[in-house]
C-alpha positions, 0 to 999 in steps of 0.5 A, spaced: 560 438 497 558 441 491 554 446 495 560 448 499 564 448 493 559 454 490 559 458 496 566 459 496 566 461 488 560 466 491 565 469 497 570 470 492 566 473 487 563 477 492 569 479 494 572 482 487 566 485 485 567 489 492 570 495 488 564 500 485 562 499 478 562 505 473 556 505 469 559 508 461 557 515 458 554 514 451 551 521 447 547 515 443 539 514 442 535 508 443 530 505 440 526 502 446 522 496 443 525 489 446 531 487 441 538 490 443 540 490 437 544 497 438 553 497 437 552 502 445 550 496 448 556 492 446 560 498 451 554 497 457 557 495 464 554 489 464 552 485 471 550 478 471 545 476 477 548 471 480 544 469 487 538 466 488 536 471 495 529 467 496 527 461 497 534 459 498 539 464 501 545 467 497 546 459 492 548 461 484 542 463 481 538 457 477 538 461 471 542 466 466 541 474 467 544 479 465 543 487 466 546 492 461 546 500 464 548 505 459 549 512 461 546 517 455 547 524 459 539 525 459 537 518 460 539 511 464 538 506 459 537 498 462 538 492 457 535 485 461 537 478 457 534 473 461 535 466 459 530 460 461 531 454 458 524 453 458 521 459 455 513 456 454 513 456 462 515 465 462 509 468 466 507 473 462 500 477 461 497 484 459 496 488 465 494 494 467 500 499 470 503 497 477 500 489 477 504 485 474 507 482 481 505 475 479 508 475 472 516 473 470 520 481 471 526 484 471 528 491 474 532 495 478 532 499 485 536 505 485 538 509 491 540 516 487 542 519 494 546 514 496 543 514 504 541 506 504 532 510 507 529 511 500 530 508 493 525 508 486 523 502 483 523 500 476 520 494 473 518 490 467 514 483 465 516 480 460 510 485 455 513 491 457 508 492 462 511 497 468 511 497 475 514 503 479 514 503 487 518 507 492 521 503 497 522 506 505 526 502 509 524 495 508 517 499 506 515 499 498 508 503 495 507 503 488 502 510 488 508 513 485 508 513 478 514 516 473 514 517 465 519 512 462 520 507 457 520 500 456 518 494 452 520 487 452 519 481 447 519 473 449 524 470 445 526 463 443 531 463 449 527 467 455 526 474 454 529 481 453 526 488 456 528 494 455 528 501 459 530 508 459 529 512 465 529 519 464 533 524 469 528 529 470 523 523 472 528 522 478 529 525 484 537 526 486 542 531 490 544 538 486 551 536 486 555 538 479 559 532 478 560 524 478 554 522 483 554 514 487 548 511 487 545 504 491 543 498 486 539 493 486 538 489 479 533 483 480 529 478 477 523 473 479 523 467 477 515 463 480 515 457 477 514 451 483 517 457 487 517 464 487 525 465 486 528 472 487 535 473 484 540 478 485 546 482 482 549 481 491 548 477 496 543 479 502 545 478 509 538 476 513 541 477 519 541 484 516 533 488 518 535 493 514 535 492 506 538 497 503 543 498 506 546 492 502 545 495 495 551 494 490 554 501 489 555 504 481 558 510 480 556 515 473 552 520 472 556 526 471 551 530 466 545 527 469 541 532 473 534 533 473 534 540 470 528 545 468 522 540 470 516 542 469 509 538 467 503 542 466 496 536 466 490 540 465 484 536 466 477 535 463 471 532 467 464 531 466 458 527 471 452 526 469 447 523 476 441 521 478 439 519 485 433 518 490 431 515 495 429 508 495 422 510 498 421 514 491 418 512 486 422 516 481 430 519 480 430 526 482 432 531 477 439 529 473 445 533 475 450 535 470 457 538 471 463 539 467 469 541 470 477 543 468 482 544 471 490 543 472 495 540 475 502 543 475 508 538 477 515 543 477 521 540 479 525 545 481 531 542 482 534 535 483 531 535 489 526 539 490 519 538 487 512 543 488 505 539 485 500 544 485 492 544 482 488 548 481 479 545 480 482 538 481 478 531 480 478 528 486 474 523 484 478 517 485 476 512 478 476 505 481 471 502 486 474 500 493 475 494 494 469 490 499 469 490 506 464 487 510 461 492 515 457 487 520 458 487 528 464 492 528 464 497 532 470 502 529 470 506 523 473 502 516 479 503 513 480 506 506 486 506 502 487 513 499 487 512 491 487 519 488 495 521 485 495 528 487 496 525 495 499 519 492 505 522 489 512 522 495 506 521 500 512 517 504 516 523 505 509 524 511 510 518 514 511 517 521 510 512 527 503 513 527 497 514 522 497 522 522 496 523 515 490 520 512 487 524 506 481 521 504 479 525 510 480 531 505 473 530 500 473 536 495 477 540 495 478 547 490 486 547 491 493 543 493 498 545 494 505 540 496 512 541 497 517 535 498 525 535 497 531 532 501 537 536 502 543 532 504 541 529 511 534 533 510 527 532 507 522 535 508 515 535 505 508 540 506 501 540 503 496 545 504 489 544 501 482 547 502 475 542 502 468 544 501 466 539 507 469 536 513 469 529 514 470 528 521 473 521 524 470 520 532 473 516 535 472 513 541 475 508 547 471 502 544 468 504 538 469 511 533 465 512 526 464 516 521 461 524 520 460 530 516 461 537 517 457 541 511 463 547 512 469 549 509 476 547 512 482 547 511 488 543 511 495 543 513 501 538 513 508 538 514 513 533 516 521 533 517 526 528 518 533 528 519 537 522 517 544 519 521 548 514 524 551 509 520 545 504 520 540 508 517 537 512 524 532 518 523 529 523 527 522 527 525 517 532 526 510 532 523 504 538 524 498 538 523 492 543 523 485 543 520 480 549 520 473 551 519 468 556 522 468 553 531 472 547 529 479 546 529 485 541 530 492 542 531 497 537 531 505 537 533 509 530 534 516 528 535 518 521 533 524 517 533 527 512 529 534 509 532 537 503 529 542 500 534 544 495 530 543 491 524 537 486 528 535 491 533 533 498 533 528 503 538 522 507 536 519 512 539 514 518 537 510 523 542 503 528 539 500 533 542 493 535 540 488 541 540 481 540 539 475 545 538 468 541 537 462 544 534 456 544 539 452 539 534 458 534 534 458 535 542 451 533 542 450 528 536 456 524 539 458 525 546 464 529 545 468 532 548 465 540 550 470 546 548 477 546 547 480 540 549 487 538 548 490 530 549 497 527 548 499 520 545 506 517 545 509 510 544 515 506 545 517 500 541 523 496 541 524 491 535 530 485 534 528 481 527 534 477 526 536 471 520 531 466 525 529 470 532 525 475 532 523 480 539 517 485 539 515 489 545 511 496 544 507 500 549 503 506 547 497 511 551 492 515 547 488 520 552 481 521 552 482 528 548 487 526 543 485 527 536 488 526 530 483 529 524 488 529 518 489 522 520 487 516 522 487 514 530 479 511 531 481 509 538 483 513 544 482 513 551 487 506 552 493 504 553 497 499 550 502 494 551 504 488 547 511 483 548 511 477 542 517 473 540 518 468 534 523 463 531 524 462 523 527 455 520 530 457 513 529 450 509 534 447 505 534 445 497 532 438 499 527 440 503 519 439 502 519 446 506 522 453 504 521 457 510 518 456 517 515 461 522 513 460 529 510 466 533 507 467 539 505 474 542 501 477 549 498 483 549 493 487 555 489 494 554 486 498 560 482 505 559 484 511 561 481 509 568 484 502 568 479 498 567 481 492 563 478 493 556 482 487 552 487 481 554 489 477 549 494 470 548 496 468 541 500 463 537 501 461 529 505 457 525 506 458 517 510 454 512 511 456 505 511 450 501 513 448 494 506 452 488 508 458 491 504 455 498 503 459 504 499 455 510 499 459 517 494 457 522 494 459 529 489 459 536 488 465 541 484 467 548 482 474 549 478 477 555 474 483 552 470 488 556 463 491 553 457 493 557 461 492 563 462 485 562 468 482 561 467 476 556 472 470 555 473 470 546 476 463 544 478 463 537 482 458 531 484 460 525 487 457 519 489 461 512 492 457 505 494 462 500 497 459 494 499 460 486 500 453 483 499 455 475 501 461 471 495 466 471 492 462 478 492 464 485 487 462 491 486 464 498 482 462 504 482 464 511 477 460 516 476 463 523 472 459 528 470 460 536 466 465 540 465 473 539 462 478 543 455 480 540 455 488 541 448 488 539 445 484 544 452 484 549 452 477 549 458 472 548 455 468 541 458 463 536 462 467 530 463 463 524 467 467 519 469 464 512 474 469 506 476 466 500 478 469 493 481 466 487 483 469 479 488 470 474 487 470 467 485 467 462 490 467 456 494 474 455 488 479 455 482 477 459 483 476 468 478 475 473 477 476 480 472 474 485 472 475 493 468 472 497 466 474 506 461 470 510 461 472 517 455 468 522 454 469 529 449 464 533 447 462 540 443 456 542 436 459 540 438 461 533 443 464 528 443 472 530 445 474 523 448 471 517 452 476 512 455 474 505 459 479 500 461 478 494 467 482 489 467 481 482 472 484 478 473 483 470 477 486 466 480 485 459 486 488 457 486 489 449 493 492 450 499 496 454 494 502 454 488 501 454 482 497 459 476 495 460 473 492 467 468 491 470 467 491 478 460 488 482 460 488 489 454 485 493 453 485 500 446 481 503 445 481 510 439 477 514 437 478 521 433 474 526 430 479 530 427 476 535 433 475 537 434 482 538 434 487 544 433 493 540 429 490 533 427 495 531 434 498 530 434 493 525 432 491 519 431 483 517 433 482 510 437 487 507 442 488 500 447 492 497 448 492 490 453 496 486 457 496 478 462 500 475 465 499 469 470 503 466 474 503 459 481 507 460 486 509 455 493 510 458 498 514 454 503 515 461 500 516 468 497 523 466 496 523 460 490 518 459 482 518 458 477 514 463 470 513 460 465 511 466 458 508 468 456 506 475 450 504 479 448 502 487 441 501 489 438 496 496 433 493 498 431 492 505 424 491 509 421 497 508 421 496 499 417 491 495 423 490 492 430 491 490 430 500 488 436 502 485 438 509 487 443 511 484 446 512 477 451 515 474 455 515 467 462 520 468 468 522 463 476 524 465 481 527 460 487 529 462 493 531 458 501 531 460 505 537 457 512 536 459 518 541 459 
């Protein structure tokens, strides 16, 4: 009854706070340090978070939140009271920018367009440690990266935080006048669970969320106005390397370099990034990933801020824009902006060597041109419909000496609904190769031209789920300022599922049972993969998810078709303040490629981390990967990731990152054994010392070293030593 009762009171308010909030133009100046001790804050507009949207759905909120917008005329001011009546238990510790995801926070979503595609993400821990995301459609980066203020101070009560969001940080419409912005003011409460609450409810049975924000209307004076920030940057590197057979480094190379970056905000919505020298290094070591019996090429994520800043506005249905492909370049340039139902976004950047990905029908890889290229992207998209539909186009070229790749696509997003919607994208490719790609990897001879389309039909509802997709990939299709590592195939998938929403009484939060059928033939017809799935996951109280599931697969290889079996179970849970663990756990059979011959594969993934005290966090990854037939086991490969940091406070970090990888082999076991050796290791370290006055103006000191050892060496030889520098200064208009 009292249940019945509460949702009734939240359908009444509901439906008073229909009407939009008008968000109080005060000319006053803050000081941003966690105490909102200032008379302006008294005429805010106040929002109190009043649902709890996750786990439980839409029920009063278990604690007290209370949001305070100002509108200074330059600046959004936000104010948080969070009340906690047991203040010691606030997850609270200092991180580095853009990690505090685990920890109590509080922020803000804000649709400045008002379009219900795209809004910016602002959010603050208990510290003051910020985290700034863009989220597209029901996608969220954190790459971006604004210059803002904010602090916040645990108190006796819970906890106060304070932001200030300058205008100019902002992307919006160039119009004169009040603007009407989508809202979303938020806190998450992790305690047993990990509790969200809201300044509105969210329907589930709505797949589109921001299309459900909380209007707030304002901002007359707010425009972005003459923004302009001009970074220039320092870098130095000192190396040595050798070869592992050597018995001393080879000469050091030192090398200094400045260059600049410009950030120009032409207007509220239009903004032009151009650099001039860049560092395209990135600063932090990717994370491991165990490379044994995989035939197609890895994945990397891009790092590097200036292919990381409004990348969205490239995104599409398929991966087309890869920038890691893009290694050293001399010069960039990019444009991106929106204008009404418009936005639009283009780079253009030169590289000294081309990084080639290969694909192939079952296997792709990695190679390098010693030539210049250049590289072109350009992607528009069209929004309309009242369910946030778009229509896009992307382009593509890449370029240098007897090499090119032109690339022109058309995609489709159409919500039907709020449950289901439809997307389609078609590309077209060109391609000429060098003789010398030609011959080292069977390639395509001449120039040569594929197509690639795709199809995919979606309902995600409160409790059912449908997915059907097909797409075709011709044998001269090639994506090379993306990344498509398989071509050759064409793909059908049709799945479906059903989600169970817990009560309060319950043990359980949510469960979700999932079943899918999938079968991919080559360009010929030839059945390369047929696979049957099914999983169930449960979230359960310690922030736990447990989801296991079994599958058959029919794989193609040498041409054999073998029957793979699998099971597997993971378990992922945060039981305590500073402390996660996660497992993963797959058992069955897997196809040799080696030796083309179906073998037993144990894999086994664990990590665990958090922090010891506010300063110190730590985490260790771990991956064993053993395949094995009667006669023995044909490799058994371990990978450890280490990664330390100490956090002396808001600005400044030390970390340390150590990545071993040992792989051993039974070579008798081996058709080819001289293609491989018996023993191998792969040791590498970095640490970095990092002071962060905002995103650009900052300091890295750096060393990092590699070496290996594998049958051919006495012993284990480092090969490479490096110790390097960045500084970088925002000067801002």
């Amino acid at each position: 009854m009292l249940k019945i009762l509460s949702l009734v009171l939240l359908s009444l308010t509901v439906s008073a706070q229909d009407t939009t909030k008008q968000v109080p133009l005060i000319s006053e100046s803050f000081k941003i340090d966690g105490v909102m001790d200032e008379s302006a804050w008294q005429q805010a507009l106040i929002i109190p978070l009043l649902y709890e949207t996750s786990p439980a759905e839409n029920t009063p909120a278990q604690v007290k939140t209370e949001v305070y917008f100002i509108d200074t005329g330059n600046t959004l001011v936000i104010g948080f009271i969070a009340e906690d009546p047991e203040p010691e238990k606030i997850r609270a510790f200092l991180r580095d920018r853009d990690s505090a995801y685990d920890d109590d926070f509080v922020g803000v979503l804000l649709d400045t367009y008002n379009d219900e595609r795209r809004a910016l993400e602002f959010f603050v821990n208990p510290l003051g440690v910020q985290m700034d995301l863009i989220q597209s459609g029901n996608n969220e980066d954190d790459s971006w990266n604004a210059i803002w203020d904010s602090a916040g101070k645990i108190t006796e009560f819970g906890f106060v935080v304070e932001m200030e969001i300058p205008y100019n940080e902002l992307q919006m419409p160039d119009i004169v006048g009040e603007k009407t912005w989508g809202l979303y003011a938020l806190r998450t409460h992790p305690r047993d669970d990990r509790r969200l609450y809201r300044n509105v409810p969210i329907d589930r049975n709505n797949d589109c969320s921001l299309c459900q924000t909380e209007k707030i209307t304002g901002f007359t004076n707010a425009d972005r106005g003459m923004d302009l920030e001009i970074t220039p940057t320092l870098t130095g590197l000192a190396a040595k390397n050798r070869e592992p057979e050597d018995a001393a480094y080879g000469p050091s190379e030192t090398d200094f370099e400045a260059g600049v970056d410009v950030n120009w905000g032409i207007n509220s919505n239009l903004t032009l990034n151009a650099t001039i020298n860049p560092d395209f290094s990135q600063v932090e070591a990717d994370s491991a990933q165990l490379n044994v019996n995989q035939n197609f090429a890895l994945f990397f994520p891009e790092r590097r801020s200036f292919f990381l800043e409004n990348s969205d506005y490239f995104n599409s249905n398929m991966n087309l824009v890869y920038t890691r492909n893009i290694a050293d370049p001399d010069y960039g340039v990019r444009l991106v902006g929106k204008y009404d139902e418009n936005a639009y976004g283009f780079f253009y950047a030169n590289d000294t060597i081309t990084n080639l990905l290969i694909p192939g029908t079952l296997g792709s890889s990695f190679t390098t041109m010693e030539q210049e290229s250049t590289n072109l992207v350009g992607r528009y998209r069209r929004d309309f419909g009242e369910n946030a539909s778009t229509f896009g186009a992307t382009i593509t070229n890449r370029e240098g000496g007897d090499y090119s790749n032109t690339l022109l696509s058309a995609d489709l997003n159409y919500r039907i609904n709020s449950t289901d919607q439809i997307r389609v994208q078609i590309a077209d490719s060109s391609t000429q190769y060098p003789d010398e790609i030609v011959t080292d990897f069977d390639q395509l001879d001449g120039q040569f031209s594929g197509q690639y389309y795709l199809a995919q039909y979606q309902h995600n509802g409160r409790n059912w789920r449908f997915n059907a997709y097909h797409e075709n990939k011709d044998d001269g299709f090639r994506a090379d300022n993306g990344f498509i590592s398989q071509v050759g195939i064409k793909k059908s998938v049709i799945g479906g599922g059903y989600k169970w929403i817990g009560d309060t009484e319950d043990f359980w939060n949510q469960i979700n049972l999932y079943s899918d059928w999938d079968i991919t033939h080559d360009q010929t017809g030839q059945v390369l993969e047929k696979e049957f799935e099914g999983s169930l996951s449960i979230d359960m109280p310690l922030q736990t998810n447990v989801n296991g599931g079994l599958g058959v697969r029919d794989r193609f290889w040498d041409e054999q078709i073998f029957r793979e079996n699998y099971q597997y179970i993971n378990l992922h849970m945060k039981p305590i303040a500073g402390f996660d663990f996660g497992l993963h756990f797959n058992q069955g059979n897997s196809v040799d490629y080696a030796n083309s011959r179906l073998a037993d594969s144990n894999r086994i993934d664990f990590h665990f981390g958090g922090n010891w005290g506010s300063h110190f966090s730590y985490r260790v990854s771990y991956a064993h990967n053993n395949l094995a037939i009667d006669e023995g086991n044909i490799f058994t490969a371990n990978q450890t990731d280490l990664r330390l940091s100490y956090q002396f406070n808001l600005r400044q970090r030390l970390r340390l990152a150590i990545i071993q990888t040992d792989i051993n082999r039974d070579l008798s076991l081996y058709n080819n054994p001289d293609d491989y050796n018996k023993n191998s290791e792969f040791v590498a370290t970095q640490l970095i010392y990092s002071y962060k006055v905002n995103p650009r103006t900052l300091l890295f000191v750096g060393y990092s070293d590699a070496g290996r050892e594998y049958d051919n060496l006495e012993s284990f030889v480092k090969t490479d030593k490096n110790v390097f520098v960045k500084f970088s200064y925002a000067f801002k208009q």
